[in-house]
N, C-alpha and C positions, 0 to 999 in steps of 0.2 A: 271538458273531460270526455263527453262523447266521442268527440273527435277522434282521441285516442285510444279508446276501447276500439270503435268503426275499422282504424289502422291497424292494432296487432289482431283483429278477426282476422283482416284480410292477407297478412302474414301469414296468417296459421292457416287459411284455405291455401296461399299461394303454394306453400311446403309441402302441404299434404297434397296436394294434388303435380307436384311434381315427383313427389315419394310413388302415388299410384300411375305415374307416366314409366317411371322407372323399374317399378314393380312386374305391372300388367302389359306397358305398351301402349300407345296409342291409340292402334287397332281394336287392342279388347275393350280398352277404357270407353271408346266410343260408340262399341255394340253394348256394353254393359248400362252405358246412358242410355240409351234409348231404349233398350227394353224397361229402365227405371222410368221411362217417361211412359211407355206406353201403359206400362203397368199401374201409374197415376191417373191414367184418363182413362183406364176401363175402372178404376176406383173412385173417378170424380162422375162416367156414364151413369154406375147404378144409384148413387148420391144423388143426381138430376132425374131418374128413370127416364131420360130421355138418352138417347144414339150422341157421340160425339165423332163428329169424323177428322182424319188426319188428311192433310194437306198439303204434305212435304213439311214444312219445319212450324206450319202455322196449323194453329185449328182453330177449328169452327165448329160452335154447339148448336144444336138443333134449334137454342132457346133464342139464338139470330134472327135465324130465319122465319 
């Protein structure tokens, strides 16, 4: 039964996120991730009190190094 919950989740992101490709566009959808990402990792930096930095599509925390 998992299985089948896992499959219509992934229905219901597939739609919606072709509803916001049609909506927004590609372009916006893709500046809007990203700034939804960056805005997780200056929310995950002060939650570590440590720097996270970006890397192109990877990062790396301080707590690596």
């Amino acid at each position: 039964m998992d299985s089948v919950n896992a499959e219509g989740s992934l229905i219901c992101l597939a739609y919606n996120l072709k509803r916001m490709i049609n909506i927004l566009g590609v372009p916006e959808l893709v500046r809007r991730f990203k700034a939804l990402i960056l805005m997780c990792l200056e929310i995950f930096s002060i939650i570590l009190r440590r720097p996270v930095k970006v890397l192109g599509v990877f990062v790396i925390s301080t707590i690596l190094n």
